[in-house]
KOLBA-945226 format. One record per residue (C-alpha): residue in three letters; chain; x, y, z. Coordinates in nm, 3 decimals. Layout:
node residu = Ala; chaine = A; px = X; py = Y; pz = Z
...
end
This chain:
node residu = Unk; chaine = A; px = -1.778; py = 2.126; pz = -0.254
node residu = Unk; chaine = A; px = -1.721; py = 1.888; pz = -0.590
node residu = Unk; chaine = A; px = -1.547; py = 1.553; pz = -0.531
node residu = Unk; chaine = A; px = -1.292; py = 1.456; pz = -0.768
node residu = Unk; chaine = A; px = -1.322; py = 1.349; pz = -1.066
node residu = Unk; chaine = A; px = -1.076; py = 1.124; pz = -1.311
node residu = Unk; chaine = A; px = -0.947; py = 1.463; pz = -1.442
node residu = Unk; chaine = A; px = -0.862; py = 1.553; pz = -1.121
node residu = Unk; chaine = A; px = -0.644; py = 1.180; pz = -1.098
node residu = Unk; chaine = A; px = -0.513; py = 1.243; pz = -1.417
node residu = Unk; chaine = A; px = -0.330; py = 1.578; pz = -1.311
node residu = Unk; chaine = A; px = -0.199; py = 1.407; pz = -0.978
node residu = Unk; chaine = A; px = -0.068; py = 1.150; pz = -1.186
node residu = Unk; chaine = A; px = 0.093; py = 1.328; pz = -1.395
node residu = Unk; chaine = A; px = 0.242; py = 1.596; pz = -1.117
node residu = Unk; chaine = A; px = 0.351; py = 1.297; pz = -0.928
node residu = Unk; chaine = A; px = 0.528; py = 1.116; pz = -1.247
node residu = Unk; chaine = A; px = 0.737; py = 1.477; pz = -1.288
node residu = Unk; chaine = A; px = 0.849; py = 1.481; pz = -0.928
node residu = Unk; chaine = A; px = 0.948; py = 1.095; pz = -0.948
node residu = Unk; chaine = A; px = 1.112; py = 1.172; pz = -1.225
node residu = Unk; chaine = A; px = 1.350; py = 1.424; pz = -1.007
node residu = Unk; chaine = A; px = 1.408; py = 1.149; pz = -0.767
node residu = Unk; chaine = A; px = 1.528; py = 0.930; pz = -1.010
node residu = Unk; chaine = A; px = 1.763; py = 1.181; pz = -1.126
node residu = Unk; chaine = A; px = 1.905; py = 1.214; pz = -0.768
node residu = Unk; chaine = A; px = 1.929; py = 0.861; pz = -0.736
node residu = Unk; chaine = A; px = 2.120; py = 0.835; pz = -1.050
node residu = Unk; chaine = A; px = 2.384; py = 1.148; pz = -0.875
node residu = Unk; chaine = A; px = 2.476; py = 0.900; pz = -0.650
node residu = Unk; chaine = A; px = 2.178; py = 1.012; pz = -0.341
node residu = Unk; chaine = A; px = 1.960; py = 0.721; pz = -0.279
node residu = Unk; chaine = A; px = 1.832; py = 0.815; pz = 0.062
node residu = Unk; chaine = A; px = 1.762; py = 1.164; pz = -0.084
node residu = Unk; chaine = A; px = 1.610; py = 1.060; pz = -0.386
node residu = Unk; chaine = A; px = 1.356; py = 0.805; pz = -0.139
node residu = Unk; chaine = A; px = 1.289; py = 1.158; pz = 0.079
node residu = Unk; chaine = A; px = 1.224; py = 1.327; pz = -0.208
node residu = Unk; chaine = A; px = 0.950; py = 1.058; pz = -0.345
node residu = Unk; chaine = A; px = 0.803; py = 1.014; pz = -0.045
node residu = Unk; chaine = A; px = 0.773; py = 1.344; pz = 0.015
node residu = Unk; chaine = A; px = 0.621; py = 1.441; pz = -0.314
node residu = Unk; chaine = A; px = 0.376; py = 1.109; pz = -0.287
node residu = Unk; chaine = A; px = 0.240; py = 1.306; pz = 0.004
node residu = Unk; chaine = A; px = 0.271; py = 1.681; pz = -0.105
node residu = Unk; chaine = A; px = 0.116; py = 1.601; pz = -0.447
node residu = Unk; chaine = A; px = -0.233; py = 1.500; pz = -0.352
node residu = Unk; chaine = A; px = -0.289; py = 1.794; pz = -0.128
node residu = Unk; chaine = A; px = -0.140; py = 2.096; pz = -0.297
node residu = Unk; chaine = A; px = -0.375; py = 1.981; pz = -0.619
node residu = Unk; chaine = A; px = -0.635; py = 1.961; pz = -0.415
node residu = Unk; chaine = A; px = -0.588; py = 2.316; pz = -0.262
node residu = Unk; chaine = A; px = -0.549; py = 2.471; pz = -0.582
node residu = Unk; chaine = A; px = -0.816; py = 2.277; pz = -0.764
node residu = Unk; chaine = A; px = -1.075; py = 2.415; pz = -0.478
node residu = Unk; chaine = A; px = -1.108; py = 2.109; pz = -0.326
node residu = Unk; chaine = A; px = -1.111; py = 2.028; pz = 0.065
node residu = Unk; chaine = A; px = -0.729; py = 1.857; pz = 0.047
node residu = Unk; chaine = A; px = -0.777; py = 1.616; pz = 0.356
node residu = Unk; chaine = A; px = -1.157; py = 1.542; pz = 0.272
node residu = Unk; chaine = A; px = -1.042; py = 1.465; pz = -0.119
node residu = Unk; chaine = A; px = -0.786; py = 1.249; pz = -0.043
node residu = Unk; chaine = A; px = -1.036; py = 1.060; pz = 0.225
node residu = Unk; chaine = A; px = -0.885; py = 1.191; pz = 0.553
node residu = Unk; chaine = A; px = -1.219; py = 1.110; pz = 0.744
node residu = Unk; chaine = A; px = -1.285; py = 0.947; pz = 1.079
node residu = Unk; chaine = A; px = -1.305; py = 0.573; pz = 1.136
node residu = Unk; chaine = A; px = -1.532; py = 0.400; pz = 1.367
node residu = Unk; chaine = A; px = -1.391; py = 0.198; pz = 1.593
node residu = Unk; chaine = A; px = -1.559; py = -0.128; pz = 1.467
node residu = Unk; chaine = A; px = -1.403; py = -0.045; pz = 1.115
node residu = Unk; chaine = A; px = -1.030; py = 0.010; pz = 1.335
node residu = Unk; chaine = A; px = -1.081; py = -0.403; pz = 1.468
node residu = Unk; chaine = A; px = -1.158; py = -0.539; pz = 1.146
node residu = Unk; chaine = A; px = -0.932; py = -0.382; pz = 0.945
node residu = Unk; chaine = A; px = -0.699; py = -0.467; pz = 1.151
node residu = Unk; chaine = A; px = -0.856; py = -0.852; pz = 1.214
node residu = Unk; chaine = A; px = -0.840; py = -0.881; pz = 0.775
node residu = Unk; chaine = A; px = -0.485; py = -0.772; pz = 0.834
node residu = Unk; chaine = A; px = -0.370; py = -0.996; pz = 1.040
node residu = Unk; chaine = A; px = -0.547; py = -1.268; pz = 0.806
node residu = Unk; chaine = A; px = -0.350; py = -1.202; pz = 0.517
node residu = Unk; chaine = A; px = -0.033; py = -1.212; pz = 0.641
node residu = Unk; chaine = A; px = -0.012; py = -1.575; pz = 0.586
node residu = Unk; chaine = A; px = -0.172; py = -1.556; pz = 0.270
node residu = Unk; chaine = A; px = 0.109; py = -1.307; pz = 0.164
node residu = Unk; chaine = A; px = 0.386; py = -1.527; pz = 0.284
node residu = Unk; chaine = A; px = 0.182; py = -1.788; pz = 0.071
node residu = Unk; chaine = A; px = 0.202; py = -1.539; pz = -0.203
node residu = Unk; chaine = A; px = 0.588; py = -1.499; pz = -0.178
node residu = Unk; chaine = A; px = 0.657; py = -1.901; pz = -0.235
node residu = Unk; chaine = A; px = 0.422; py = -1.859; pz = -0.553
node residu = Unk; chaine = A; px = 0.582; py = -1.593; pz = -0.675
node residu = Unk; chaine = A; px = 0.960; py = -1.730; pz = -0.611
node residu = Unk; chaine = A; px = 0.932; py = -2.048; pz = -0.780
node residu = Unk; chaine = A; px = 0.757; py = -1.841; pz = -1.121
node residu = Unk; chaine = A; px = 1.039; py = -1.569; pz = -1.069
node residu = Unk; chaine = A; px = 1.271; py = -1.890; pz = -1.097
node residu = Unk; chaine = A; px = 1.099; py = -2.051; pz = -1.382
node residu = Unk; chaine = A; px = 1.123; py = -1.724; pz = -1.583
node residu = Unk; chaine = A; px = 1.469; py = -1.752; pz = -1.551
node residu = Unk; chaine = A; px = 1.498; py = -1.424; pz = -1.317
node residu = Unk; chaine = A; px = 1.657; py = -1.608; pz = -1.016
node residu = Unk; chaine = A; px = 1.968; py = -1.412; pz = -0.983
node residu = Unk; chaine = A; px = 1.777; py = -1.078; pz = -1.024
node residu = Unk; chaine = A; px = 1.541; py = -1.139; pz = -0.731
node residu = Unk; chaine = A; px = 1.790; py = -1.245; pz = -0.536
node residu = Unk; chaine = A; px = 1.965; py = -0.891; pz = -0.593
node residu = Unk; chaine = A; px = 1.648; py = -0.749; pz = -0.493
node residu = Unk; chaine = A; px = 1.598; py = -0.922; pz = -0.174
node residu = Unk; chaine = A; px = 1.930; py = -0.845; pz = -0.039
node residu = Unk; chaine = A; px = 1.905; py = -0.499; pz = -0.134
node residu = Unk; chaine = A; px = 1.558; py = -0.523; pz = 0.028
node residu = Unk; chaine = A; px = 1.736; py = -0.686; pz = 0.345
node residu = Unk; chaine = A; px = 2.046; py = -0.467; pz = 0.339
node residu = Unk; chaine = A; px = 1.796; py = -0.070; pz = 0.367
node residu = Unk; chaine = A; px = 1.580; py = -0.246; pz = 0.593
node residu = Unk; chaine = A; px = 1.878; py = -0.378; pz = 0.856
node residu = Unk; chaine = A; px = 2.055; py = -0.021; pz = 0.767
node residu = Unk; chaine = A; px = 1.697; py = 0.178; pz = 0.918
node residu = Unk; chaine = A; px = 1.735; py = -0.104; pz = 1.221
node residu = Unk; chaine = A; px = 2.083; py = 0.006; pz = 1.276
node residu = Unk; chaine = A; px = 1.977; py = 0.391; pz = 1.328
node residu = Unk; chaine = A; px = 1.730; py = 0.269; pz = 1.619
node residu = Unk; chaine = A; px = 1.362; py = 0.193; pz = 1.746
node residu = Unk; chaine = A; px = 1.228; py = 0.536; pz = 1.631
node residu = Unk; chaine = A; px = 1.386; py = 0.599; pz = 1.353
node residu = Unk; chaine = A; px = 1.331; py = 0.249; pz = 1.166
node residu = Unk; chaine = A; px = 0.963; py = 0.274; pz = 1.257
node residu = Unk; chaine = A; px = 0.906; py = 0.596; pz = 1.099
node residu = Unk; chaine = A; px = 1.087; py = 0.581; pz = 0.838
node residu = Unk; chaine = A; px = 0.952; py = 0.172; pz = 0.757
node residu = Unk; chaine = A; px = 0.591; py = 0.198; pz = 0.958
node residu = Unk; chaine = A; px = 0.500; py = 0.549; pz = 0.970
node residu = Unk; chaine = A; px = 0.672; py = 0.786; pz = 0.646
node residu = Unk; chaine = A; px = 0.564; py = 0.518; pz = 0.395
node residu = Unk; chaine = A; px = 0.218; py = 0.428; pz = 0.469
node residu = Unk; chaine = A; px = 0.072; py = 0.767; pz = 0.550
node residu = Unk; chaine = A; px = 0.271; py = 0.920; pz = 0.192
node residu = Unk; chaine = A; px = 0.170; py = 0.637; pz = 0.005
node residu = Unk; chaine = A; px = -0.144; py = 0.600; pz = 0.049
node residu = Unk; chaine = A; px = -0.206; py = 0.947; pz = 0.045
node residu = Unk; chaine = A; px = -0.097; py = 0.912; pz = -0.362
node residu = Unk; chaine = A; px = -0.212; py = 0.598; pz = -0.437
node residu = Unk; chaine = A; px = -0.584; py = 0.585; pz = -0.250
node residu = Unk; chaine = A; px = -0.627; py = 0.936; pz = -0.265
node residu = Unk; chaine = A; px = -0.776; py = 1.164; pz = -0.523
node residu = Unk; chaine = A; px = -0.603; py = 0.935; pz = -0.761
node residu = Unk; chaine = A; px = -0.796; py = 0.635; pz = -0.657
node residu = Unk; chaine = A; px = -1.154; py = 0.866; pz = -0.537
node residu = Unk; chaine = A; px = -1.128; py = 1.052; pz = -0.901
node residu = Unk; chaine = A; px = -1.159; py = 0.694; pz = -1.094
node residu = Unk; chaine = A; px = -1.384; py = 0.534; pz = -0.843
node residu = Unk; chaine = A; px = -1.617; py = 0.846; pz = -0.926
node residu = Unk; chaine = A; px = -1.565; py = 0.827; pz = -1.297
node residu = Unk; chaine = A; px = -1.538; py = 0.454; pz = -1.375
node residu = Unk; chaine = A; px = -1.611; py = 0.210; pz = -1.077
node residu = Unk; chaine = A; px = -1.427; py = 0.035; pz = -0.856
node residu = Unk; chaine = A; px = -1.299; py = -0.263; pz = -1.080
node residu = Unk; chaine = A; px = -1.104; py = 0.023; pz = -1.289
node residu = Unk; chaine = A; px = -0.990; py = 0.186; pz = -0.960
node residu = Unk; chaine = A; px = -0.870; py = -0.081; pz = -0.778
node residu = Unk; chaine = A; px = -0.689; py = -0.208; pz = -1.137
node residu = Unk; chaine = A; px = -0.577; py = 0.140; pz = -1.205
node residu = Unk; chaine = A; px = -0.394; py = 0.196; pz = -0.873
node residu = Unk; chaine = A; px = -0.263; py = -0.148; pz = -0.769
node residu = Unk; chaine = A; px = -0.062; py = -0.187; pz = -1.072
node residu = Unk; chaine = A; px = 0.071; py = 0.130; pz = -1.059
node residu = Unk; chaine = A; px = 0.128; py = 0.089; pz = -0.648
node residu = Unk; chaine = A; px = 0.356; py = -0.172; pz = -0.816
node residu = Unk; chaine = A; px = 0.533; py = -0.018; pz = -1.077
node residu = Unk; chaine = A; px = 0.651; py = 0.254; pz = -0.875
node residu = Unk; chaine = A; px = 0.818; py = 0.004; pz = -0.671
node residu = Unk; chaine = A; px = 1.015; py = -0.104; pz = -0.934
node residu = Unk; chaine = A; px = 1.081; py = -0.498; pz = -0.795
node residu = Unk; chaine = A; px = 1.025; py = -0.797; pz = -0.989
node residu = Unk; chaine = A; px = 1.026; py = -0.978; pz = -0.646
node residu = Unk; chaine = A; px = 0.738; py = -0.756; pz = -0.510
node residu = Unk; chaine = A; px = 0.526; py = -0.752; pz = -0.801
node residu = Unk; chaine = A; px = 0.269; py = -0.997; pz = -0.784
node residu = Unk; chaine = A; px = 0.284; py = -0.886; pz = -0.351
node residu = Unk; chaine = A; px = 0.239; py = -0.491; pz = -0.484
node residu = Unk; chaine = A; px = -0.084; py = -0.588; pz = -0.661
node residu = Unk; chaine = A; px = -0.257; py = -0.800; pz = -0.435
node residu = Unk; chaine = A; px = -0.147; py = -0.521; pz = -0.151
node residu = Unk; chaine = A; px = -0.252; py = -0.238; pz = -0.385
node residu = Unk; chaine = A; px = -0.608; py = -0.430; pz = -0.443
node residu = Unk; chaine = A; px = -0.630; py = -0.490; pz = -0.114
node residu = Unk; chaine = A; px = -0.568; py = -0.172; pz = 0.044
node residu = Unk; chaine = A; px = -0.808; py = 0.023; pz = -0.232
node residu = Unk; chaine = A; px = -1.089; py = -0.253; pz = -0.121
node residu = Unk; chaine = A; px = -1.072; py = -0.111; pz = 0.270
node residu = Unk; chaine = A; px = -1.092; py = 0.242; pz = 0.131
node residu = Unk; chaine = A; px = -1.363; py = 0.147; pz = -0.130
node residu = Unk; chaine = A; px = -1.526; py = -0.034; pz = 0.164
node residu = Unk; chaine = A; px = -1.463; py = 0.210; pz = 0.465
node residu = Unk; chaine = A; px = -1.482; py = 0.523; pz = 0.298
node residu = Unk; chaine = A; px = -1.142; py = 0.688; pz = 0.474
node residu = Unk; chaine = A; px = -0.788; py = 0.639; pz = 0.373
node residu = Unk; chaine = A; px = -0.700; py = 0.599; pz = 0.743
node residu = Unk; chaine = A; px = -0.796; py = 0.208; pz = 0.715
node residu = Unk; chaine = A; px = -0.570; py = 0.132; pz = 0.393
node residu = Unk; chaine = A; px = -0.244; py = 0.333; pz = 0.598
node residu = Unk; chaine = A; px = -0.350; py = 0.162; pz = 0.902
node residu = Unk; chaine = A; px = -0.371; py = -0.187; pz = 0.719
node residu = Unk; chaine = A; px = -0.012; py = -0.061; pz = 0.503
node residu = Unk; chaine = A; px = 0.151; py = 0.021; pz = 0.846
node residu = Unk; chaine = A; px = 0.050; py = -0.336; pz = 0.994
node residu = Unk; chaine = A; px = 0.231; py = -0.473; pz = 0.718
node residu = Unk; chaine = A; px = 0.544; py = -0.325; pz = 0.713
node residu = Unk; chaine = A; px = 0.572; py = -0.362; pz = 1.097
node residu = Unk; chaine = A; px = 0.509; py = -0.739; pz = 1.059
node residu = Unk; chaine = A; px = 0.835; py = -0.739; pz = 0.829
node residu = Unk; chaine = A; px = 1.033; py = -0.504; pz = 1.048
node residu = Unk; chaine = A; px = 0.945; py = -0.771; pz = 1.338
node residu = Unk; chaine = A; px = 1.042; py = -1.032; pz = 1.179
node residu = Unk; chaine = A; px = 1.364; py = -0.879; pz = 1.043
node residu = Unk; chaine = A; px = 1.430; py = -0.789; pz = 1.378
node residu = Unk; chaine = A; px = 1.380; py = -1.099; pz = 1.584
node residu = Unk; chaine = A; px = 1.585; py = -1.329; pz = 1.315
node residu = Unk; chaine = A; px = 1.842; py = -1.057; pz = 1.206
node residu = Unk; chaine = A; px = 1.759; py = -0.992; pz = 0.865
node residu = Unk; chaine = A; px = 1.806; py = -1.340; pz = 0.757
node residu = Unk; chaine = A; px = 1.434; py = -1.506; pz = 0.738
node residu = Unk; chaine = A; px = 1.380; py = -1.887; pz = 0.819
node residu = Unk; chaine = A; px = 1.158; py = -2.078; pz = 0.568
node residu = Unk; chaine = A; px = 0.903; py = -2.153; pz = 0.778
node residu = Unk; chaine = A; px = 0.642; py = -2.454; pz = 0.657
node residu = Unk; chaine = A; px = 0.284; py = -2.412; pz = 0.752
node residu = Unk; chaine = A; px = 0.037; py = -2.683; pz = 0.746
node residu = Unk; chaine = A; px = -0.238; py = -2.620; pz = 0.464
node residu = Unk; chaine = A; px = -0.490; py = -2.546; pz = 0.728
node residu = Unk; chaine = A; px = -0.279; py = -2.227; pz = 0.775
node residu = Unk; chaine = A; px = -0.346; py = -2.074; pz = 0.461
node residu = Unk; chaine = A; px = -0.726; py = -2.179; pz = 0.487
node residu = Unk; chaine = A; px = -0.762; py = -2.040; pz = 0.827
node residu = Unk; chaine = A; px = -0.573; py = -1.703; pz = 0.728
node residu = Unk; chaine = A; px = -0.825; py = -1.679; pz = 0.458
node residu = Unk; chaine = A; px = -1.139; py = -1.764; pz = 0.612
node residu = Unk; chaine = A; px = -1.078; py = -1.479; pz = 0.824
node residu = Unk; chaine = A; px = -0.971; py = -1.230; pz = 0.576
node residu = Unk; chaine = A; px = -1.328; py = -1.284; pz = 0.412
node residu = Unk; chaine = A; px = -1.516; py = -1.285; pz = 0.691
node residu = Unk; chaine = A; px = -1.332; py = -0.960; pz = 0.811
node residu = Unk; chaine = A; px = -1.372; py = -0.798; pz = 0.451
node residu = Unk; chaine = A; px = -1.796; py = -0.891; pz = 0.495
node residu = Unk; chaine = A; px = -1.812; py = -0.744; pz = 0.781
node residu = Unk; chaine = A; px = -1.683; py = -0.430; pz = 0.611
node residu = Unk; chaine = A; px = -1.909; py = -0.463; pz = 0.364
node residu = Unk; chaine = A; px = -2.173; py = -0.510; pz = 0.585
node residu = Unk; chaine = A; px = -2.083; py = -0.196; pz = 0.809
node residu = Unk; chaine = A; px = -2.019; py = 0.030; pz = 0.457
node residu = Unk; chaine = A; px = -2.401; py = -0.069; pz = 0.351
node residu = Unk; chaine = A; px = -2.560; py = -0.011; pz = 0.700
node residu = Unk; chaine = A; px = -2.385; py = 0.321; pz = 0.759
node residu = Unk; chaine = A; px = -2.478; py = 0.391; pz = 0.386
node residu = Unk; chaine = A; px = -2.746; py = 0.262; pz = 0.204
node residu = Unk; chaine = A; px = -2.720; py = 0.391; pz = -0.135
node residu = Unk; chaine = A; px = -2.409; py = 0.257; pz = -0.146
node residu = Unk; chaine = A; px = -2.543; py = -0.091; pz = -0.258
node residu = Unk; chaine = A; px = -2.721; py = 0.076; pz = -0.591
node residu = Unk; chaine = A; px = -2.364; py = 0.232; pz = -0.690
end
């Protein structure tokens, strides 16, 4: 059975674009929450039905294959690093959003951000978590670091993979306040797959993420202290992000030893 190839990403690509462009069109009829369904749904959908069609093994092309439970700890050990590093990130990106002049339009953004998140808390537990920990991550990244990202790591490498994907991870989000955090995400998440070989460790790294956020929504009520961490912090936070990511590295290259002359 063939893996795919950057044809193969191209026709996701532009399968998914068409049924994004129908949830755009429901969002503009006044249906937000069906229009999000609807994206999330195809996100998921497209991958595998392209991958049935095109004789491909859908679950195996899109990197549905085991992890080792080493690979589960330090994926979720470089997780846990870079949330610090993200909230870093955020201050970065605030004070260039504000020297751009695009204040007020961030702002927008976060309280719309605020206002769905706190509407999912309102619904309960079980609903907030799937539809912020569970529905995004495993329909995401099924697009995203599927046979889109696998057909241009085959063709081109994974510098045009990882570029490829993250900046379209945050395009689709359409948020000038999530930008810069949709890249470094995006980049981030391809590296586990890249490095790990199944797209279990990017949704498992994605769902980490947007649990951390639905905590901390939760235990402040939507409205987010600025908290100010010494420098060591950030240095800490990263240390152990790299040394999680080399262990990766080394587990990728002892499980799979032509994978250093790729």
């Amino acid at each position: 059975m063939r893996e795919p190839d950057a044809l193969d990403s191209a026709r996701v690509l532009a399968l998914a674009l068409l049924a994004v462009g129908g949830a755009w069109l429901l969002f503009w009829a006044g249906l937000p929450v069906v229009a999000n369904v609807f994206q999330q749904a195809m996100f998921l959908a497209t991958p595998l039905l392209y991958a049935r069609g095109a004789g491909l093994r859908p679950f195996a092309a899109n990197g549905y294959l085991p992890l080792r439970l080493r690979q589960v700890l330090l994926v979720l050990v470089a997780s846990l690093g870079t949330l610090w590093l993200l909230y870093g990130l955020t201050h970065v990106q605030t004070k260039v959003i504000e020297k751009a002049g695009y204040k007020k339009e961030a702002e927008a953004e976060e309280r719309h951000i605020r206002e769905s998140i706190q509407h999912s808390q309102e619904q309960g537990v079980a609903p907030a978590l799937g539809l912020l920990v569970l529905i995004p991550p495993l329909c995401e990244e099924t697009f995203f670091r599927g046979i889109l990202f696998r057909g241009l790591l085959n063709r081109f490498g994974i510098g045009v993979a990882l570029g490829v994907t993250s900046v379209l991870f945050a395009y689709f989000h359409q948020t000038i306040v999530q930008t810069v955090l949709m890249v470094f995400l995006g980049c981030y998440f391809g590296t586990l797959v890249y490095l790990t070989g199944s797209l279990w460790s990017s949704m498992l790294a994605h769902a980490v993420n947007n649990f951390v956020v639905l905590l901390m929504m939760w235990r402040y009520k939507g409205d987010l202290p600025e908290f100010r961490a010494p420098w060591w912090m950030y240095v800490f936070s990263a240390l152990v992000f790299i040394l999680a990511m080399t262990a990766l590295a080394f587990e990728r290259q002892r499980h799979d030893p032509t994978s250093s002359k790729r």
